[in-house]
C-alpha positions as CSV (number, residue, x, y, z in Angstrom):
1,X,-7.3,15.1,-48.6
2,X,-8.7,12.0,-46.8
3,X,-5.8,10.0,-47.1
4,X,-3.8,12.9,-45.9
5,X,-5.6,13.0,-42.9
6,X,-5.5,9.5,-42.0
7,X,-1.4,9.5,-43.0
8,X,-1.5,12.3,-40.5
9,X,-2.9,10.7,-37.5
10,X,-1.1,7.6,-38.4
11,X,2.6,9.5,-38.0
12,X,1.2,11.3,-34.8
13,X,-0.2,7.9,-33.1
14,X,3.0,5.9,-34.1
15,X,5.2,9.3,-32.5
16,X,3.4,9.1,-29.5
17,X,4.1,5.0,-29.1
18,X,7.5,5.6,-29.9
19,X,7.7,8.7,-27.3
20,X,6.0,6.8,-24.0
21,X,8.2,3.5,-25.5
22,X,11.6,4.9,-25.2
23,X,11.0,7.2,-21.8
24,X,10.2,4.0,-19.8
25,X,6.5,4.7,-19.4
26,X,4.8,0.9,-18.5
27,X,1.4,0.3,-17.3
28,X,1.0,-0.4,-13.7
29,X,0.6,-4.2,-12.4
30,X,0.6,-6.2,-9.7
31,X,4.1,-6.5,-8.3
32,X,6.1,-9.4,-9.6
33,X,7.1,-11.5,-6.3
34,X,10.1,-13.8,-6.4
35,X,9.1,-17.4,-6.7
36,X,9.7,-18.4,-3.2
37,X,7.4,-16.1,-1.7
38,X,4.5,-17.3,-3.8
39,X,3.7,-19.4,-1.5
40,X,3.9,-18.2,2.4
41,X,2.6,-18.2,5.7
42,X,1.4,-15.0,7.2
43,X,1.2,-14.2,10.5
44,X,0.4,-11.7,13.1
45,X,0.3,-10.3,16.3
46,X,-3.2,-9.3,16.2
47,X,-4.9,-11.6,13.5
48,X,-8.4,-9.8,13.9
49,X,-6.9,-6.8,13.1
50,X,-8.2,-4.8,9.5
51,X,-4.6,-4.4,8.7
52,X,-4.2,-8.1,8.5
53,X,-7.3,-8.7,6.3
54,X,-6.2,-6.0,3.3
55,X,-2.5,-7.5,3.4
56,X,-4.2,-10.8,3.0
57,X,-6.4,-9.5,0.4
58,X,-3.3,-7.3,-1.7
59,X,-1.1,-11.0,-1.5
60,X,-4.0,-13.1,-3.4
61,X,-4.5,-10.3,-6.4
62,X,-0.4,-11.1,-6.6
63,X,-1.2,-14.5,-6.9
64,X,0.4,-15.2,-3.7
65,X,-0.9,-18.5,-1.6
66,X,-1.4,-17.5,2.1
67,X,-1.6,-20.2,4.6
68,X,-2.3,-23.2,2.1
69,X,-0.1,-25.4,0.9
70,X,2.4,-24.7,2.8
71,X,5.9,-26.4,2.6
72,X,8.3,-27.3,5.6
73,X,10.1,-24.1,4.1
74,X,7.8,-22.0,3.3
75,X,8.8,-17.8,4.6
76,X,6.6,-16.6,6.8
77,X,5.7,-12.9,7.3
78,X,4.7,-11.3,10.3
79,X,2.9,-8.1,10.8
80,X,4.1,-7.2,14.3
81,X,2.5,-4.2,14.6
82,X,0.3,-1.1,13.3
83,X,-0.7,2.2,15.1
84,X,-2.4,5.5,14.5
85,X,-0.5,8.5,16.8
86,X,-2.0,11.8,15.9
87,X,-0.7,15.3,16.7
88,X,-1.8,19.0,16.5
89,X,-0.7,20.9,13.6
90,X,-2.8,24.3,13.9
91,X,-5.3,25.8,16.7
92,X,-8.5,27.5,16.2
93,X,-8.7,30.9,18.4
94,X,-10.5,29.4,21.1
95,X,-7.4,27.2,21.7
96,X,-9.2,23.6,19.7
97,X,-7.3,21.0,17.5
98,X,-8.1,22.6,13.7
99,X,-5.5,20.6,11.8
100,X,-4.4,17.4,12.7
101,X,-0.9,15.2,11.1
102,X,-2.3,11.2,11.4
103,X,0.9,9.2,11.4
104,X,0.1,5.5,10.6
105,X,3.3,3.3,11.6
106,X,3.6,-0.7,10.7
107,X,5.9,-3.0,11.6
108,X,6.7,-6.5,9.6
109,X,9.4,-9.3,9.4
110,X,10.1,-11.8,7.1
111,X,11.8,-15.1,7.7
112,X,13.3,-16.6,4.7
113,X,14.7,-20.7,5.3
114,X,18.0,-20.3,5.7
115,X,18.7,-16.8,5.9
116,X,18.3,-14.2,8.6
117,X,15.1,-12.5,10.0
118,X,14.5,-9.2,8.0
119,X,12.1,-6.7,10.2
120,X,11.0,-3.2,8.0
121,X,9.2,-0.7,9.7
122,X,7.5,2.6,8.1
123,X,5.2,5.3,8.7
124,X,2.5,7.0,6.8
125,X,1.2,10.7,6.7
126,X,-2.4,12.3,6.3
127,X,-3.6,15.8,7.6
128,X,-6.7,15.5,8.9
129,X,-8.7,19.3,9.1
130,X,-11.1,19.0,12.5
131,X,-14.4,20.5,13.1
132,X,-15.9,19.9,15.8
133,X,-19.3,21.2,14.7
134,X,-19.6,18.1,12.5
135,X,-18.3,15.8,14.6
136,X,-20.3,13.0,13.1
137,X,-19.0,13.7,9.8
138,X,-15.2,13.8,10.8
139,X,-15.6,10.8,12.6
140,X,-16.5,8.9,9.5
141,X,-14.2,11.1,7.4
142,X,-11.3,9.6,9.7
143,X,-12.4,6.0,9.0
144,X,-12.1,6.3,5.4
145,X,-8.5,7.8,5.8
146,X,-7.5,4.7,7.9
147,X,-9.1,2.2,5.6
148,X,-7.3,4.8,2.8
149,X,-3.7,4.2,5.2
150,X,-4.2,0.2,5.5
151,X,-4.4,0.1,1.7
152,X,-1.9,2.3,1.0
153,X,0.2,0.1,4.3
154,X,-0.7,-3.2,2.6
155,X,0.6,-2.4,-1.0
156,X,3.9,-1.2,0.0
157,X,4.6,-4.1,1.9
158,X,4.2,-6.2,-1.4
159,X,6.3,-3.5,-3.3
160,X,9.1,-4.2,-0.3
161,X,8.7,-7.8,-0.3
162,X,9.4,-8.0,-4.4
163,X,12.9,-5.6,-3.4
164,X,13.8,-8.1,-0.7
């Protein structure tokens, strides 16, 4: 009866395997860079700016060297720009903001040696609800969305820059 069991489980554990196996199923990982861009130079237009800090911060978990050690032909990326444009998607009855869409939009280039400029540009979406009789606690609600967008922003930049 107890070996039964056990033979059981075993057929259903090794089924499962087999299952996740052959649909494709992988655990997620850093992004695998290719080996020239494990070293660059990174650059912006605004180097102070938070955007700039959590791309820095998403290259080194990929094991990316940024600004050190550079070589005379190392690629250099630049984050030209990032912005947060905002507008009205519903109206309370007294005519106020109740729902807003928060459209985060970055801008980057990368210069390879040898080849030619490549400038990407996307945009990001969040609804934001407002209420403006906690206006305290939608102003910090908004700050964790943008720190949530810059995140979000700094990881797919290191997904594109794996495809490029």
């Amino acid at each position: 009866m107890f070996a039964a069991s056990r033979l059981l489980k075993t057929v259903m554990l090794s089924c499962l395997v087999l299952v996740l196996s052959s649909c494709g199923f992988h655990l997620k990982r850093a992004s695998d860079l290719p080996s020239d861009l494990m070293i660059m130079e990174v650059t912006a237009t605004d180097t102070n700016s938070a955007l700039y800090a959590q791309l820095i911060n998403e290259l080194e978990i990929s094991n990316v060297q940024v600004n050190d050690n550079l070589r005379a032909n190392s690629p250099t990326l630049t984050l030209v720009s990032d912005s947060l444009d905002r507008r009205a998607l519903s109206l309370f009855k007294n005519g106020q903001v109740a729902e807003y869409e928060l459209i985060y939009s970055v801008s980057y280039t990368l210069e390879r040696a040898g080849d030619k400029p490549v400038e990407q540009y996307f945009e990001l979406y969040r609804n934001y609800q407002d209420d403006p009789d906690n206006a305290l606690a939608k102003a910090n609600e908004m700050n964790i969305l943008l720190q949530e967008l810059r995140k979000q922003a700094s990881r797919r930049i290191v997904r594109e820059l794996a495809q490029l």
